[in-house]
N, CA, C and O atoms as a printed pandas DataFrame, in Angstrom:
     atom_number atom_name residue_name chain_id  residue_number  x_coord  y_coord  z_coord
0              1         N          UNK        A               1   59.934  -98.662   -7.170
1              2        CA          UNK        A               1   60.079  -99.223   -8.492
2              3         C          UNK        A               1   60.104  -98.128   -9.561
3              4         O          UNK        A               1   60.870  -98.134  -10.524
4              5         N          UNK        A               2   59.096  -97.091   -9.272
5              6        CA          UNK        A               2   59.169  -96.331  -10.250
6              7         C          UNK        A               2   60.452  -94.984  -10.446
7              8         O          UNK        A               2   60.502  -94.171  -11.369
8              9         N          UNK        A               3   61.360  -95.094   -9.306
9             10        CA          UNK        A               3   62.596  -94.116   -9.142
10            11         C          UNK        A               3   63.585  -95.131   -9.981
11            12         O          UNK        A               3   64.223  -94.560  -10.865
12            13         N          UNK        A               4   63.833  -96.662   -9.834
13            14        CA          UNK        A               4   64.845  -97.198  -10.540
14            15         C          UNK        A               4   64.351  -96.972  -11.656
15            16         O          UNK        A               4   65.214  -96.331  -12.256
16            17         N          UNK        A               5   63.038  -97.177  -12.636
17            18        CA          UNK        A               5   62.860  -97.229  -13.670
18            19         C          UNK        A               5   62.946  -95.983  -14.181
19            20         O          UNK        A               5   62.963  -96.066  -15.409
20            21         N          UNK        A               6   63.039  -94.323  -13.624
21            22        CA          UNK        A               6   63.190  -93.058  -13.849
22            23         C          UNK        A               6   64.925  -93.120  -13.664
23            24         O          UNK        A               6   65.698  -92.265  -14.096
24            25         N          UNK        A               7   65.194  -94.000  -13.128
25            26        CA          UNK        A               7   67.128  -93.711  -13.272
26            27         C          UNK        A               7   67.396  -94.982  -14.343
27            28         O          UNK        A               7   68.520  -95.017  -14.842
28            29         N          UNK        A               8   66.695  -95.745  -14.624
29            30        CA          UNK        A               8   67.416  -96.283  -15.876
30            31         C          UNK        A               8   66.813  -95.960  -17.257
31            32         O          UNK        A               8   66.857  -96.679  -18.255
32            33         N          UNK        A               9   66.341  -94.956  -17.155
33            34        CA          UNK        A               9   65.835  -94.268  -18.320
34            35         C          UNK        A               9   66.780  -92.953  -18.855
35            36         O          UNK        A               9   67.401  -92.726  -19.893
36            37         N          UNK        A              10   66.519  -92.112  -17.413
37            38        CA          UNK        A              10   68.092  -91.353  -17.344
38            39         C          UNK        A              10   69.221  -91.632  -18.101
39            40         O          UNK        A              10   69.669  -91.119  -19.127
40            41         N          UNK        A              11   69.767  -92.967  -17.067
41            42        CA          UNK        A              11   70.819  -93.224  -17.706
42            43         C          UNK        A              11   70.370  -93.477  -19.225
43            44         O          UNK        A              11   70.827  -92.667  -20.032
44            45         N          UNK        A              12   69.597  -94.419  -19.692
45            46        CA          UNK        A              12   69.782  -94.664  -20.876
46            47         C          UNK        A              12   69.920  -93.279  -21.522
47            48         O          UNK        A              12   70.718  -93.296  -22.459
48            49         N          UNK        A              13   69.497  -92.374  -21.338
49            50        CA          UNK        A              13   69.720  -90.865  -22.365
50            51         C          UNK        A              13   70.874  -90.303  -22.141
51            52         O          UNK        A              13   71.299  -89.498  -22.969
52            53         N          UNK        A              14   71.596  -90.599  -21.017
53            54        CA          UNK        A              14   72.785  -90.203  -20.816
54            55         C          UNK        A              14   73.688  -91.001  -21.505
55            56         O          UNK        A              14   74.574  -90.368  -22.079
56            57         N          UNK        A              15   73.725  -92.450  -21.635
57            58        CA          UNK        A              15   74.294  -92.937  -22.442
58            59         C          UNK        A              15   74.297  -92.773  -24.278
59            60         O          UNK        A              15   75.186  -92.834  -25.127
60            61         N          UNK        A              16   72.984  -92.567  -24.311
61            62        CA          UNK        A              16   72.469  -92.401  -25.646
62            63         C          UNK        A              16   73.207  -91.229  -26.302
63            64         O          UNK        A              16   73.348  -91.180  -27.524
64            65         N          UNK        A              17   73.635  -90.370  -25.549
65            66        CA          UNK        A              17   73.484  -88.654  -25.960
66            67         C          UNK        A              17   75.263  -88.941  -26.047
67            68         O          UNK        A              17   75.949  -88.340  -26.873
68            69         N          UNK        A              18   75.807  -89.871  -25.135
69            70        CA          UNK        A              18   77.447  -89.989  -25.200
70            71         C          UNK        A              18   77.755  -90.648  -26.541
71            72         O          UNK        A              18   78.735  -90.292  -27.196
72            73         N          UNK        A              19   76.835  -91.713  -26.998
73            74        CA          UNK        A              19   77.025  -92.528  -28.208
74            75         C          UNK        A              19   76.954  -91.399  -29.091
75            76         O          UNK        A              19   77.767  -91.365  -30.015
76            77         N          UNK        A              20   76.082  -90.427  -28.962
77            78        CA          UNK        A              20   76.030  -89.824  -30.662
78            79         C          UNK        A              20   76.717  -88.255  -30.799
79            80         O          UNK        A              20   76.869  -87.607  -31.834
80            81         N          UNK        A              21   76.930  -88.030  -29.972
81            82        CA          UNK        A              21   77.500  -86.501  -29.489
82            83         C          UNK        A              21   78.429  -86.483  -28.173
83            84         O          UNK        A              21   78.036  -85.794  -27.232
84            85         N          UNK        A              22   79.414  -87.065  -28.070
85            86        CA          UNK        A              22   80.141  -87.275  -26.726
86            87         C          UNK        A              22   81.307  -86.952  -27.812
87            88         O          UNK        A              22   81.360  -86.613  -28.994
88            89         N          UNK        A              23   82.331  -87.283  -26.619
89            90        CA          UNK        A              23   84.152  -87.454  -27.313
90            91         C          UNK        A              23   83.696  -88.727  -27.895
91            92         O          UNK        A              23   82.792  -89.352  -27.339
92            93         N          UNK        A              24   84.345  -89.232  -29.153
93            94        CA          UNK        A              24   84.561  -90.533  -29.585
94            95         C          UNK        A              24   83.729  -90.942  -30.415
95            96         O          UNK        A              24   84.005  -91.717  -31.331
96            97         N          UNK        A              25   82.298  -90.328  -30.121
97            98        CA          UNK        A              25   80.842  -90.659  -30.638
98            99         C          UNK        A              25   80.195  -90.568  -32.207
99           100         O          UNK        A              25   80.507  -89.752  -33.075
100          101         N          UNK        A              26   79.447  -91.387  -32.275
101          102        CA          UNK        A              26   79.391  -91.339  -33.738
102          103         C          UNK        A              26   79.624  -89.995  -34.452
103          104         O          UNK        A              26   80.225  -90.172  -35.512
104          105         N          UNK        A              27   79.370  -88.865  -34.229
105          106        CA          UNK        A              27   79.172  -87.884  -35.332
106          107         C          UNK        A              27   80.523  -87.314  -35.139
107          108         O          UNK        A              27   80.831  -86.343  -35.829
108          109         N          UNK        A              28   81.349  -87.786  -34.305
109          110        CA          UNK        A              28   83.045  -87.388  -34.455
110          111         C          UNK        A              28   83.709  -88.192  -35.252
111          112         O          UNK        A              28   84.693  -87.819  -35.891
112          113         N          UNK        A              29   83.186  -89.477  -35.289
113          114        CA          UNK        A              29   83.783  -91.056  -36.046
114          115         C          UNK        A              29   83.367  -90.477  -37.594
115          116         O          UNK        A              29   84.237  -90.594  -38.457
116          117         N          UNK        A              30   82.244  -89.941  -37.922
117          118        CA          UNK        A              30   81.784  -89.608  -39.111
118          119         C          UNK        A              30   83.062  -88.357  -39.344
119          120         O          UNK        A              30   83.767  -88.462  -40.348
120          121         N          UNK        A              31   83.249  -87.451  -38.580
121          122        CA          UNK        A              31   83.627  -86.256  -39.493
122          123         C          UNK        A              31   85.453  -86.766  -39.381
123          124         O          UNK        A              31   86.324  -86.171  -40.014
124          125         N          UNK        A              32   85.652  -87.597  -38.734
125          126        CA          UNK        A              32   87.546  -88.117  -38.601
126          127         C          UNK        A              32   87.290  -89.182  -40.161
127          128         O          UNK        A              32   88.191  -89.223  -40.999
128          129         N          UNK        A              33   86.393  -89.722  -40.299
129          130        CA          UNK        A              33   86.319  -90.642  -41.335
130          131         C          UNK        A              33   86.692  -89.558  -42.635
131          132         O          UNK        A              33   87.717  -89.650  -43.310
132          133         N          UNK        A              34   85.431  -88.333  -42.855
133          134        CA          UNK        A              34   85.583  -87.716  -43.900
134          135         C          UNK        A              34   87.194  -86.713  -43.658
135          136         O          UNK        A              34   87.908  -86.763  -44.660
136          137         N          UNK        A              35   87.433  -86.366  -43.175
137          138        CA          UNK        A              35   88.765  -85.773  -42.863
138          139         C          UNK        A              35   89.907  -86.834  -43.721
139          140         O          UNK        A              35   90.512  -86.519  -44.745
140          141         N          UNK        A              36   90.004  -88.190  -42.975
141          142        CA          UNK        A              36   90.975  -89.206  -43.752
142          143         C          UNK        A              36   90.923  -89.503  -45.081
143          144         O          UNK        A              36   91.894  -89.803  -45.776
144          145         N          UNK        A              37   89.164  -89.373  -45.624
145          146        CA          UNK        A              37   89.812  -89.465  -47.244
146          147         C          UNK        A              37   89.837  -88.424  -47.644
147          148         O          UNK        A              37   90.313  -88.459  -48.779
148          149         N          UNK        A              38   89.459  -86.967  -47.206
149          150        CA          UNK        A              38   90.131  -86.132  -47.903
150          151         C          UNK        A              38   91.879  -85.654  -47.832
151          152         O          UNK        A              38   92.385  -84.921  -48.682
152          153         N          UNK        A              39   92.516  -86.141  -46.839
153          154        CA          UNK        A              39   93.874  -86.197  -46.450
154          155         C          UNK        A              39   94.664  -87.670  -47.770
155          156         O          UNK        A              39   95.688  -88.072  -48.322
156          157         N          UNK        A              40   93.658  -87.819  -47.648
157          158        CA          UNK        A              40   94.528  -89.650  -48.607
158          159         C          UNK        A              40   94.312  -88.819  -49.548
159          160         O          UNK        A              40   95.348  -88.301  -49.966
160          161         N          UNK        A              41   92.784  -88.283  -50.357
161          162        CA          UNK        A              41   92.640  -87.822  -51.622
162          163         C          UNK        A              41   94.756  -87.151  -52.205
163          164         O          UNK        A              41   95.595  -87.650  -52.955
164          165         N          UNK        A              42   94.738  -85.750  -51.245
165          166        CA          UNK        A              42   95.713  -84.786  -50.759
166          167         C          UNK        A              42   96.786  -85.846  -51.594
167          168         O          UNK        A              42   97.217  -85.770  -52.744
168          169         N          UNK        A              43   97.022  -86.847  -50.533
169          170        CA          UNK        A              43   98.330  -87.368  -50.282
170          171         C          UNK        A              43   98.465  -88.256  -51.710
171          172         O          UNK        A              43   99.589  -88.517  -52.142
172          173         N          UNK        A              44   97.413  -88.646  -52.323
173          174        CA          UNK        A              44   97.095  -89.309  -53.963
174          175         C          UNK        A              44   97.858  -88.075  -55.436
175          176         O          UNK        A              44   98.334  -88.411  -56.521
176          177         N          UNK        A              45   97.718  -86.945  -54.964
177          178        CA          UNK        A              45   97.547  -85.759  -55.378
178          179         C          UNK        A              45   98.828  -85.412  -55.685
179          180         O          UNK        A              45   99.303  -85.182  -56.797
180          181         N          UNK        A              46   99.596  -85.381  -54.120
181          182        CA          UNK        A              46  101.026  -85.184  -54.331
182          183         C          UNK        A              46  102.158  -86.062  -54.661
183          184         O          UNK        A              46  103.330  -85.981  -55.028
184          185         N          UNK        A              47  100.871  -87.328  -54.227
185          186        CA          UNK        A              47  102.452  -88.536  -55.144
186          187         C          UNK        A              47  102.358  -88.348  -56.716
187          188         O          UNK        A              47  103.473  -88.346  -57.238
188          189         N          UNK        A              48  101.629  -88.238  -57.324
189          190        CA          UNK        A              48  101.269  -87.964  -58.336
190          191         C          UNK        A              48  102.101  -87.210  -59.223
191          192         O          UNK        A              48  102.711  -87.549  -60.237
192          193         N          UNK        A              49  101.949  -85.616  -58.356
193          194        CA          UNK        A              49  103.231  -84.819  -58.824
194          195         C          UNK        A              49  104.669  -85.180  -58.658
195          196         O          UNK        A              49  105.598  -85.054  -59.456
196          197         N          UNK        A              50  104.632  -85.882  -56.871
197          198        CA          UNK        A              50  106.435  -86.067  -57.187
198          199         C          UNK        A              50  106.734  -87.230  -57.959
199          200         O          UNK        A              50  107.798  -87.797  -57.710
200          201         N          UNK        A              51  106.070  -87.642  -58.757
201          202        CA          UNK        A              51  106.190  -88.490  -59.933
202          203         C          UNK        A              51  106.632  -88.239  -60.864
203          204         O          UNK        A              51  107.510  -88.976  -61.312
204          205         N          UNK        A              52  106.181  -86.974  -61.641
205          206        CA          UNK        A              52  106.344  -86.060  -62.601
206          207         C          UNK        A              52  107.705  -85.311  -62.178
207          208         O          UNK        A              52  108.819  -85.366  -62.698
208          209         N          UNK        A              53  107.315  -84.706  -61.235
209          210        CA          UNK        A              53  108.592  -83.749  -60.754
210          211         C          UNK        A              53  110.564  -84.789  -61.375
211          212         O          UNK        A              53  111.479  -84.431  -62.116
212          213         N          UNK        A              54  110.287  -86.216  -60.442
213          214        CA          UNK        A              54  111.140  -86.893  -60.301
214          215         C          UNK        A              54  111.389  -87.459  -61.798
215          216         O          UNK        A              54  112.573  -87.564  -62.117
216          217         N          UNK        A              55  110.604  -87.763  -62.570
217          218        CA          UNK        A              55  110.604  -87.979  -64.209
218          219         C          UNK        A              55  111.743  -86.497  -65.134
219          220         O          UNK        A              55  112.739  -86.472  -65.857
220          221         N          UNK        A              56  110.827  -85.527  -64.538
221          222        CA          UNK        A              56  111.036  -84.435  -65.204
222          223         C          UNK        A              56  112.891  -84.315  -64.550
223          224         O          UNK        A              56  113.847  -84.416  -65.318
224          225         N          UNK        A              57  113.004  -84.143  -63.386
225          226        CA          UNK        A              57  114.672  -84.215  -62.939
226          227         C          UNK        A              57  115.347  -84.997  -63.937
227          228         O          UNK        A              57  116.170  -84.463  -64.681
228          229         N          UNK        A              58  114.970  -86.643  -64.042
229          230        CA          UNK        A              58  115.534  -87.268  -64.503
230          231         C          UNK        A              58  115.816  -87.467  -66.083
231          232         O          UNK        A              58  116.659  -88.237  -66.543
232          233         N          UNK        A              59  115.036  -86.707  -66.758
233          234        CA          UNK        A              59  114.527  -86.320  -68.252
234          235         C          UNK        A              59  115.915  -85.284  -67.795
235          236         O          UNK        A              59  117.024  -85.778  -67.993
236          237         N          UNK        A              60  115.865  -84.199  -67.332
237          238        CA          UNK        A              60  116.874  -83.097  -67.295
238          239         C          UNK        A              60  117.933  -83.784  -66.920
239          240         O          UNK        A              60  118.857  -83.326  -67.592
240          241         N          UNK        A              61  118.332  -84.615  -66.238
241          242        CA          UNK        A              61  119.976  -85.180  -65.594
242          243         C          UNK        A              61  120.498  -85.884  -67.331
243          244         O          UNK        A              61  121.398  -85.401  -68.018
244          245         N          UNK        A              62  119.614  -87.138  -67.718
245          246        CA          UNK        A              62  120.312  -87.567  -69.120
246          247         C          UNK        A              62  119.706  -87.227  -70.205
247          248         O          UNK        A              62  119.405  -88.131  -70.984
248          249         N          UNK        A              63  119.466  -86.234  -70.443
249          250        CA          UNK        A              63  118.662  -85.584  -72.049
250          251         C          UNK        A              63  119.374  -84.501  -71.946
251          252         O          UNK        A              63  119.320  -83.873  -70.888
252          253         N          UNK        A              64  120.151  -84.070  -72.961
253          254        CA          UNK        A              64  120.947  -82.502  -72.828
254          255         C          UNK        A              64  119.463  -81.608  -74.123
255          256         O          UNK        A              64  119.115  -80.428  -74.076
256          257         N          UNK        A              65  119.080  -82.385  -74.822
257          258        CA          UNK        A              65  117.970  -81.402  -75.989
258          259         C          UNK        A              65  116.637  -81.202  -74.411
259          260         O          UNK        A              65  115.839  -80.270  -74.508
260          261         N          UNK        A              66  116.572  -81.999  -73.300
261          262        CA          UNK        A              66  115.533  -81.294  -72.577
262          263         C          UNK        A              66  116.207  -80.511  -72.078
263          264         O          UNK        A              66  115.476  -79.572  -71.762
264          265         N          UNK        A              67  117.137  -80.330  -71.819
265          266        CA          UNK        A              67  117.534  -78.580  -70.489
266          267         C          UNK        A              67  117.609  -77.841  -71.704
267          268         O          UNK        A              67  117.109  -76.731  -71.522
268          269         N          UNK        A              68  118.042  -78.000  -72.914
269          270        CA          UNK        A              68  117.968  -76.749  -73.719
270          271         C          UNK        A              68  116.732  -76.567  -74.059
271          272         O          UNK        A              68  116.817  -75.390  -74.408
272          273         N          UNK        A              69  115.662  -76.844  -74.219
273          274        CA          UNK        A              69  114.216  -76.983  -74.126
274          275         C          UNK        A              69  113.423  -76.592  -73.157
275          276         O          UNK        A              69  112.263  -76.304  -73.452
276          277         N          UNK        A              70  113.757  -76.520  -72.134
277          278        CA          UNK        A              70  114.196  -75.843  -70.631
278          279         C          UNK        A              70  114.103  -74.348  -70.911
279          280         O          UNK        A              70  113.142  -73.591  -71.044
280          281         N          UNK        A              71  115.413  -74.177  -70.956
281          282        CA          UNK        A              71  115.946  -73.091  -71.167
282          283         C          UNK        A              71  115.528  -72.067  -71.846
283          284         O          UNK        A              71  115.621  -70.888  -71.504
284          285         N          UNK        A              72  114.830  -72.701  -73.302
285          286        CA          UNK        A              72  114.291  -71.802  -74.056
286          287         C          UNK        A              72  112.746  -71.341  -73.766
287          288         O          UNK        A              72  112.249  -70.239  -73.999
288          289         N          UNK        A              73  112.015  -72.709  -73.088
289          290        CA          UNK        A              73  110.800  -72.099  -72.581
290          291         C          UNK        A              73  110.787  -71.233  -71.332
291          292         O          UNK        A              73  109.778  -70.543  -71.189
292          293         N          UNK        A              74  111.488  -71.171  -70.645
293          294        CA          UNK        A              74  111.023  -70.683  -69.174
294          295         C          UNK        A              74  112.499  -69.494  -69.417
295          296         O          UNK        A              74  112.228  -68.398  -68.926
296          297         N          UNK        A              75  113.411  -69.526  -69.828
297          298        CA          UNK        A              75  114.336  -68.016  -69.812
298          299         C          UNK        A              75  114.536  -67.432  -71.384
299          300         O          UNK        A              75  115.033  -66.308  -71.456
300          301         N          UNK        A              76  114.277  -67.935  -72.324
301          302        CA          UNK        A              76  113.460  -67.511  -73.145
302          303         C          UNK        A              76  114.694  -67.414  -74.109
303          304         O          UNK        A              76  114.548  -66.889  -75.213
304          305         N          UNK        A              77  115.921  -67.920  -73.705
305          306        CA          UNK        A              77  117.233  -68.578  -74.222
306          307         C          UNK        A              77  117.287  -68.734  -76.098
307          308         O          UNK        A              77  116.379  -69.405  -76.588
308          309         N          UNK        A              78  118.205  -68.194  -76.944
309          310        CA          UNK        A              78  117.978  -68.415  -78.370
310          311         C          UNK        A              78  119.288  -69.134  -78.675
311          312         O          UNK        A              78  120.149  -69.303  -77.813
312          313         N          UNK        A              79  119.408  -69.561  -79.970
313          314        CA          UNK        A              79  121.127  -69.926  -80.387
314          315         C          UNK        A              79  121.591  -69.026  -81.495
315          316         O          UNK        A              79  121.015  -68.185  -82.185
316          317         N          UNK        A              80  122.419  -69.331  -81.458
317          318        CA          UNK        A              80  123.509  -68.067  -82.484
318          319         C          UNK        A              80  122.820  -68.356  -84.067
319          320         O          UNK        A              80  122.713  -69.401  -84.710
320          321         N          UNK        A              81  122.395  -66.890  -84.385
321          322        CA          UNK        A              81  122.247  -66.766  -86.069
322          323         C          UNK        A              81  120.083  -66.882  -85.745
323          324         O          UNK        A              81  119.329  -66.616  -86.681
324          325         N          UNK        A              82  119.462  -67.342  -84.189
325          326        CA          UNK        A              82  118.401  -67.501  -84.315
326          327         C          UNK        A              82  117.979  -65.984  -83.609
327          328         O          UNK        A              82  118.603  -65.443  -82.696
328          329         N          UNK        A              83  116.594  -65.390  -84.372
329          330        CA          UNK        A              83  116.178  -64.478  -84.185
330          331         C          UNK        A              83  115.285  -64.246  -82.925
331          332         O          UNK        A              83  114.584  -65.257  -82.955
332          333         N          UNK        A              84  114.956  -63.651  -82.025
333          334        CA          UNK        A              84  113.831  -64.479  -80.640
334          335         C          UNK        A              84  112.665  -62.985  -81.207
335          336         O          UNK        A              84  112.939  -61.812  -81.463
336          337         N          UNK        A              85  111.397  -63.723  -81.222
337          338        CA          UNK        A              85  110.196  -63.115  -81.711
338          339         C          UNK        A              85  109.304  -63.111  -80.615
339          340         O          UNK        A              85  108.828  -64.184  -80.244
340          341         N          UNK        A              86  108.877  -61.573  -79.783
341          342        CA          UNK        A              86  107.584  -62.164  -78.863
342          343         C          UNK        A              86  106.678  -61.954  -78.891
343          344         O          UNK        A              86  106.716  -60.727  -78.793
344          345         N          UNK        A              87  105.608  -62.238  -78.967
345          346        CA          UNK        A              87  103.959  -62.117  -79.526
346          347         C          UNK        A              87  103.384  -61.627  -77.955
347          348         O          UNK        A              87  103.528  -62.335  -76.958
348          349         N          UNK        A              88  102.882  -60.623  -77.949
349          350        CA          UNK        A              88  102.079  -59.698  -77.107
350          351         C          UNK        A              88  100.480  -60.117  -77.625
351          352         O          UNK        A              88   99.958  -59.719  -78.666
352          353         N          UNK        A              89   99.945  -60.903  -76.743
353          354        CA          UNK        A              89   98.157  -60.639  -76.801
354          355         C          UNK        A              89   97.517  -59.986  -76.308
355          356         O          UNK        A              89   97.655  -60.054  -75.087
356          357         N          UNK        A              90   96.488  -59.006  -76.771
357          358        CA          UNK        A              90   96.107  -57.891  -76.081
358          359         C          UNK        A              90   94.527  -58.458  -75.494
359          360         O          UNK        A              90   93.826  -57.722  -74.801
């Protein structure tokens, strides 16, 4: 009696130890859980931008004053008779 009750004790720790630290087992279920919302956070993040991105294309395809607006911020672009001034901060 007392060898079955020393093997189902066993087992129970063998089982026990698979539930919380095995493949599959809770503290893997915990860290796949935190993994997925930081991947959703991610994926919240970048729809976000190709939102903007796809706005901003579409602002540039039918607005001709945004590509020249464009133009002048990021290549630094002037028009005829305008002077271009650049301020150096030290």
């Amino acid at each position: 009696m007392k060898i079955a009750i020393t093997l189902l004790a066993l087992l129970l720790v063998i089982l026990q130890y698979r539930f919380w630290f095995g493949d599959g087992g809770l503290m893997e279920v915990h860290r796949l859980e935190e993994r997925v919302a930081n991947l959703q956070g991610q994926v919240r993040s970048r729809k976000d931008r190709n939102r903007a991105l796809e706005a901003e294309v579409l602002d540039l395809k039918k607005n001709l004053s945004a590509v020249e607006e464009r133009a002048r911020r990021d290549l630094g672009m002037i028009k005829k008779g305008e002077t271009y001034v650049m301020v150096i901060e030290k």
